[in-house]
Biopython code that builds the backbone (N, CA, C, O; Angstrom):
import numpy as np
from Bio.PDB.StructureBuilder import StructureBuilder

atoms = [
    (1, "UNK", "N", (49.800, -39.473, 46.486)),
    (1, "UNK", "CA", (50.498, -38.252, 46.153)),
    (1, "UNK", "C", (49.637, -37.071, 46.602)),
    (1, "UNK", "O", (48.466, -36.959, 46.238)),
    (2, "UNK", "N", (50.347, -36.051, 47.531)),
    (2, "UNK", "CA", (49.942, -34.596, 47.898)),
    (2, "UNK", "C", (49.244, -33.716, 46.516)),
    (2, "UNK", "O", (49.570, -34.151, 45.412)),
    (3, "UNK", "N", (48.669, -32.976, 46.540)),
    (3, "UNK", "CA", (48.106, -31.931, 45.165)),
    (3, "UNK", "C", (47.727, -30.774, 46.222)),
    (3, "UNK", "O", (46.862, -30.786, 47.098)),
    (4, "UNK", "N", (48.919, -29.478, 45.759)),
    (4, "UNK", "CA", (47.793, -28.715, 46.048)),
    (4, "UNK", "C", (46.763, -27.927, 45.908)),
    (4, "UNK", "O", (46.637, -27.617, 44.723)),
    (5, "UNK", "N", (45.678, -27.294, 46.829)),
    (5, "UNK", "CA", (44.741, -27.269, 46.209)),
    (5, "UNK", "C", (44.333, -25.537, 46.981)),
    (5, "UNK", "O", (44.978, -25.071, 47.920)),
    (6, "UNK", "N", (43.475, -25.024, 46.493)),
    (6, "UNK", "CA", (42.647, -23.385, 46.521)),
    (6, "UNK", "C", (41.849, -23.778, 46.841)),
    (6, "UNK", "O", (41.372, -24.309, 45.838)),
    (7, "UNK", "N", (40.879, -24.051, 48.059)),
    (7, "UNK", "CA", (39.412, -23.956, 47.906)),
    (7, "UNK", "C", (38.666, -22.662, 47.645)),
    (7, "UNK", "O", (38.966, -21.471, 47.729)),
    (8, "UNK", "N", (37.877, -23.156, 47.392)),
    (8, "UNK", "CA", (36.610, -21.695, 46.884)),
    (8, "UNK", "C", (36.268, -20.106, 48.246)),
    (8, "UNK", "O", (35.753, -18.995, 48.123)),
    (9, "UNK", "N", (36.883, -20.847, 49.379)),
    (9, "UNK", "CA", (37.009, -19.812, 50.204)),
    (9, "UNK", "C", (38.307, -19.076, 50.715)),
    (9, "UNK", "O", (38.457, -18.389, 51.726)),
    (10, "UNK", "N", (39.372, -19.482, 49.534)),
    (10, "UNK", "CA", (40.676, -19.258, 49.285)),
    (10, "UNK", "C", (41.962, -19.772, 50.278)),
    (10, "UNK", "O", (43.134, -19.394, 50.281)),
    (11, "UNK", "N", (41.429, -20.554, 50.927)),
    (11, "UNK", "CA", (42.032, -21.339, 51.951)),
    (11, "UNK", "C", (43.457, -22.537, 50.971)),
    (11, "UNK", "O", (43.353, -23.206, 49.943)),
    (12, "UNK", "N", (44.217, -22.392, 51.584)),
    (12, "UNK", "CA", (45.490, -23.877, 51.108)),
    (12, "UNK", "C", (45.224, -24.678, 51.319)),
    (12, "UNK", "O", (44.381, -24.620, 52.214)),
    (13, "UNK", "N", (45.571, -26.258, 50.815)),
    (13, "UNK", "CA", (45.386, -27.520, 51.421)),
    (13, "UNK", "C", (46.357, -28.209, 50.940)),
    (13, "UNK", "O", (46.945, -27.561, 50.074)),
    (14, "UNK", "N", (46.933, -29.569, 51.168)),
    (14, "UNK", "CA", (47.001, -30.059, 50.223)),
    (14, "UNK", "C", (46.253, -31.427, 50.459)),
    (14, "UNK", "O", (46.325, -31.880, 51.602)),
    (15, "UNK", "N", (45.554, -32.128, 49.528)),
    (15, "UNK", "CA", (45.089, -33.373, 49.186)),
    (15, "UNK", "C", (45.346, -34.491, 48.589)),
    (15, "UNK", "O", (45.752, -34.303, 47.442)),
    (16, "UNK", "N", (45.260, -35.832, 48.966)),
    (16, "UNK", "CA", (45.077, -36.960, 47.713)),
    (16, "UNK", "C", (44.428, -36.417, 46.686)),
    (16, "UNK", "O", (43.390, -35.761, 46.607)),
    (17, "UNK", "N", (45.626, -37.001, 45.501)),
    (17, "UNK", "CA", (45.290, -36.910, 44.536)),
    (17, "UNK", "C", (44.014, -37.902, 44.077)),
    (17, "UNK", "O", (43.412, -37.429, 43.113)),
    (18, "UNK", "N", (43.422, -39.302, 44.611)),
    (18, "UNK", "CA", (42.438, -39.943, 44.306)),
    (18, "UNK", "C", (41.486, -38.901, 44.509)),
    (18, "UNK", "O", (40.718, -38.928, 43.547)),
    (19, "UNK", "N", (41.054, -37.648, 45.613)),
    (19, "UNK", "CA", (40.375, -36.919, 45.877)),
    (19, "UNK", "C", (39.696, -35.607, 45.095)),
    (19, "UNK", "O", (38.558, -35.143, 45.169)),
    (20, "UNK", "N", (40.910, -35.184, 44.284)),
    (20, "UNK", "CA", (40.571, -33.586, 43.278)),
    (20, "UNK", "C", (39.469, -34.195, 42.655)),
    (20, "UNK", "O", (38.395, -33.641, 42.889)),
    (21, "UNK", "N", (39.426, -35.553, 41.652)),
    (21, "UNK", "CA", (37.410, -35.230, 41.042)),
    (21, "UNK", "C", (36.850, -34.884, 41.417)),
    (21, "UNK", "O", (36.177, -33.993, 40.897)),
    (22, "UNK", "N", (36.641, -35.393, 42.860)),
    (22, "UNK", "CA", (35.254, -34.833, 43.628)),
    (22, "UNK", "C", (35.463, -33.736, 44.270)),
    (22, "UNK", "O", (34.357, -33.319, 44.614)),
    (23, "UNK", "N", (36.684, -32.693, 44.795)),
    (23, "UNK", "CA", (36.924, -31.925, 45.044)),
    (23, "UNK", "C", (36.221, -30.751, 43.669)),
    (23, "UNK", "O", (35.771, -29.643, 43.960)),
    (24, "UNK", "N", (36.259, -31.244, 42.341)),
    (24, "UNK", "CA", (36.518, -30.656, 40.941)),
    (24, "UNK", "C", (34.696, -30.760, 40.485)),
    (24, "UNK", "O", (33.922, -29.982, 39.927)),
    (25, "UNK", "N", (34.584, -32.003, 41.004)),
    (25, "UNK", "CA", (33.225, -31.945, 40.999)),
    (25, "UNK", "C", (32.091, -31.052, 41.499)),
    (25, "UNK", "O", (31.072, -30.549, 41.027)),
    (26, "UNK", "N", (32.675, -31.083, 42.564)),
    (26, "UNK", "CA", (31.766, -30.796, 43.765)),
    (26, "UNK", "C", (31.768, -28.952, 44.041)),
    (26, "UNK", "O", (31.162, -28.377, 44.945)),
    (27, "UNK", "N", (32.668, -28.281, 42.930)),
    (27, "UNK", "CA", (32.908, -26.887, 42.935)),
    (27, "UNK", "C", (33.269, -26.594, 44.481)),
    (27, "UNK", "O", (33.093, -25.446, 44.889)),
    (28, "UNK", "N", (33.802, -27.651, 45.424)),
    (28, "UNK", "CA", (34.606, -27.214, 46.610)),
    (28, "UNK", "C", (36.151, -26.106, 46.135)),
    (28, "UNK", "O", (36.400, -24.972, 46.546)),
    (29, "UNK", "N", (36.671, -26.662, 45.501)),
    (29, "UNK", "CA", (38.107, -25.598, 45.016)),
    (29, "UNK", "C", (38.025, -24.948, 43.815)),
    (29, "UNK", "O", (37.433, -25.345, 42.812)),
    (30, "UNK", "N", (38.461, -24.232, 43.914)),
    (30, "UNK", "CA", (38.747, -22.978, 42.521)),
    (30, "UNK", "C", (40.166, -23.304, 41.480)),
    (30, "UNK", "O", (40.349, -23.079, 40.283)),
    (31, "UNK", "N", (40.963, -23.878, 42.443)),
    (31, "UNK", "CA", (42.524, -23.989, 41.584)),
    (31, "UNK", "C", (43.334, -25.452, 42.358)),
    (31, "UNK", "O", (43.000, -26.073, 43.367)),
    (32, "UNK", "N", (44.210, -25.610, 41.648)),
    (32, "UNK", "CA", (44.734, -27.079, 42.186)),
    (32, "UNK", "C", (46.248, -26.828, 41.338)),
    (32, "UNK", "O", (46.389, -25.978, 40.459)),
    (33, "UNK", "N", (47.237, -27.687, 41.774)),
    (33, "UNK", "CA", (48.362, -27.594, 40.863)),
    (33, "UNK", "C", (49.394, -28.792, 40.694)),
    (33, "UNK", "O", (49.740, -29.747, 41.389)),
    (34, "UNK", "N", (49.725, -28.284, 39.429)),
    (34, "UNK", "CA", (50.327, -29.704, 38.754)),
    (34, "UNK", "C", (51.287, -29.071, 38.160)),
    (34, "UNK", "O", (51.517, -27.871, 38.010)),
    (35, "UNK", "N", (52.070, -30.462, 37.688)),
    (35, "UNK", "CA", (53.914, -29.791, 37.460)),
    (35, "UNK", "C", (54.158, -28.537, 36.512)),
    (35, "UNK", "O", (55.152, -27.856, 36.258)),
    (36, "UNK", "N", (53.280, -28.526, 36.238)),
    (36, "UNK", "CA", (53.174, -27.332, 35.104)),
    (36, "UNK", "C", (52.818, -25.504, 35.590)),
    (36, "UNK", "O", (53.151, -24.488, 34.980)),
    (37, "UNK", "N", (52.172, -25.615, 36.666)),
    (37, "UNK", "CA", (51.937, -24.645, 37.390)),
    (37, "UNK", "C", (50.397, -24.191, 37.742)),
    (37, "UNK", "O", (49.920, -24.186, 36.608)),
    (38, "UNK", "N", (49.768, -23.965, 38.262)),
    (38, "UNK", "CA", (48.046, -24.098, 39.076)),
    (38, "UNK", "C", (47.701, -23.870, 37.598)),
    (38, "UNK", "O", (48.225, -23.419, 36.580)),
    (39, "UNK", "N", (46.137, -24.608, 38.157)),
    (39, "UNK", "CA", (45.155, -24.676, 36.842)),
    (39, "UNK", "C", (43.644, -23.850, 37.556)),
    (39, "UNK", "O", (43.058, -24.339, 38.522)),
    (40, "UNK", "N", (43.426, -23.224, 37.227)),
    (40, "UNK", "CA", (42.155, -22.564, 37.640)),
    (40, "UNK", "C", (40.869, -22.994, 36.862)),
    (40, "UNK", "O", (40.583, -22.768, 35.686)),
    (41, "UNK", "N", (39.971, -23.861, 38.087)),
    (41, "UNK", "CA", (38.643, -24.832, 37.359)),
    (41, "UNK", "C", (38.020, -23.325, 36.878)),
    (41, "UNK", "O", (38.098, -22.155, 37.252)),
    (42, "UNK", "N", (37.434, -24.011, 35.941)),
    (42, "UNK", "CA", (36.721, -22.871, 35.178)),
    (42, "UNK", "C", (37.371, -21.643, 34.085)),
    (42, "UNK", "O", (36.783, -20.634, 33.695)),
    (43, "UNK", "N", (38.816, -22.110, 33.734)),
    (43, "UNK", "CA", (39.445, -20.999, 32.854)),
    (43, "UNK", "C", (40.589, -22.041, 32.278)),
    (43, "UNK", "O", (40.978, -21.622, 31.188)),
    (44, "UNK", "N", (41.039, -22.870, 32.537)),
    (44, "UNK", "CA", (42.066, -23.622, 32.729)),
    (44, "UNK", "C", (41.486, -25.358, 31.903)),
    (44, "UNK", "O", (40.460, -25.933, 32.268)),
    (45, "UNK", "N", (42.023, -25.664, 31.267)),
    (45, "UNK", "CA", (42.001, -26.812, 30.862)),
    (45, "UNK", "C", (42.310, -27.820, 31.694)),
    (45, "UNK", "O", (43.432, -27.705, 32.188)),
    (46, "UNK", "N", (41.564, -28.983, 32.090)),
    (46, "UNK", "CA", (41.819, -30.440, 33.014)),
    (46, "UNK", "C", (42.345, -30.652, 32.701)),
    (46, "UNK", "O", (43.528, -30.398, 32.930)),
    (47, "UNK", "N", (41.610, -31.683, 31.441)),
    (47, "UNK", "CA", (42.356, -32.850, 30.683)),
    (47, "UNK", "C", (41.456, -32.907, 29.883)),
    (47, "UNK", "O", (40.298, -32.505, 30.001)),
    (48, "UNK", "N", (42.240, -33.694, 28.558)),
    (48, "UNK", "CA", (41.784, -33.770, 27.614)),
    (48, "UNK", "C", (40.657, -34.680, 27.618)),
    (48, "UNK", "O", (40.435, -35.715, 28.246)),
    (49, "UNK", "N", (39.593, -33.617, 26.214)),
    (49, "UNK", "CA", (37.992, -34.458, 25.998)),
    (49, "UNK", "C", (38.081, -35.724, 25.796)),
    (49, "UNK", "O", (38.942, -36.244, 25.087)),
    (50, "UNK", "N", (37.340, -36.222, 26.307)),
    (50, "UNK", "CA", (37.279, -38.023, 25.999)),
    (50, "UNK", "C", (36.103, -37.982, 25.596)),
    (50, "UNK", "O", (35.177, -37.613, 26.319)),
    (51, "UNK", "N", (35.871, -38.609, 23.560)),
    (51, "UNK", "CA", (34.310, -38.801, 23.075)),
    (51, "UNK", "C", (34.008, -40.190, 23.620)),
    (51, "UNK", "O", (34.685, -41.205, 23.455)),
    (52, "UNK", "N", (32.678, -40.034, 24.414)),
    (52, "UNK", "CA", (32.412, -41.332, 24.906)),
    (52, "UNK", "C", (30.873, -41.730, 24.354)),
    (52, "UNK", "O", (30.060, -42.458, 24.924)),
    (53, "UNK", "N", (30.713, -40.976, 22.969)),
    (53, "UNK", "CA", (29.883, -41.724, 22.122)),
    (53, "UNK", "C", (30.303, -43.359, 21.199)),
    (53, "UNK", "O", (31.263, -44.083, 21.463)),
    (54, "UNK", "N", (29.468, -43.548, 20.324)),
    (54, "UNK", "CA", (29.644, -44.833, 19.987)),
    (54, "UNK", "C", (30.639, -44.602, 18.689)),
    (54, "UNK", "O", (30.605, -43.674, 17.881)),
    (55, "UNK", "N", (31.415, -45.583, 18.731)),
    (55, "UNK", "CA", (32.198, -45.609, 17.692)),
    (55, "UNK", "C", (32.233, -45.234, 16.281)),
    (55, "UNK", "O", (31.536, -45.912, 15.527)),
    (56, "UNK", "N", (32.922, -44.270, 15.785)),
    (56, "UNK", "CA", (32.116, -43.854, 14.398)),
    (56, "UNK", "C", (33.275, -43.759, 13.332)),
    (56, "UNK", "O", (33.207, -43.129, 12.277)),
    (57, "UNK", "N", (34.683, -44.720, 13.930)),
    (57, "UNK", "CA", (35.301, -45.256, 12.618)),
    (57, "UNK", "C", (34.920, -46.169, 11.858)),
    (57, "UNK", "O", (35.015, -47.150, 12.595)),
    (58, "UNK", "N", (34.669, -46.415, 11.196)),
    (58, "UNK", "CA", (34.556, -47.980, 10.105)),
    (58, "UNK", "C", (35.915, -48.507, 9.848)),
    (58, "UNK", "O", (36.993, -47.918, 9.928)),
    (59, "UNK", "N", (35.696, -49.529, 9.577)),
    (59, "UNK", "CA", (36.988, -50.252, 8.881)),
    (59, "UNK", "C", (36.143, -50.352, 7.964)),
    (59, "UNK", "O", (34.987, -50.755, 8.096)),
    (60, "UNK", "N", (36.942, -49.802, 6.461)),
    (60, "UNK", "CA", (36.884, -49.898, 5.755)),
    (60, "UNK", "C", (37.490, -50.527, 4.280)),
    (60, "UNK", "O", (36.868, -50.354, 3.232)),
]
sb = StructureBuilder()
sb.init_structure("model")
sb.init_model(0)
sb.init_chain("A")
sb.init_seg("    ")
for serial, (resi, resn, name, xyz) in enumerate(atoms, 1):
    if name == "N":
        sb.init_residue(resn, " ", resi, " ")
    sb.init_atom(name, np.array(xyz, "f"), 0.0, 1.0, " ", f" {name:<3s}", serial, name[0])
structure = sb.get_structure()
């Protein structure tokens, strides 16, 4: 699937979607967009936090 994308030198693209992490990573783009309408890295919410500490329900 196409995504498109803002790079940081305000240029269009569009990209694989396997690609935006490292695009997101790599502070290559500024904005990207999804059905909802562009998300701007750095003001804009990804996706939701994932705690990837150790488990801290009990069964109790």
């Amino acid at each position: 699937m196409l995504i498109p994308v803002i790079y940081a030198d305000d240029s269009y693209d569009m990209v694989e979607d396997r690609m935006l992490n490292e695009l997101i990573s790599t502070n290559k783009i500024k904005a990207f967009k999804r059905s909802s309408g562009w998300v701007r890295i750095g003001e804009d919410p990804i996706r939701k936090i994932v705690y990837r500490g150790p488990e801290r329900r009990g069964s109790h």
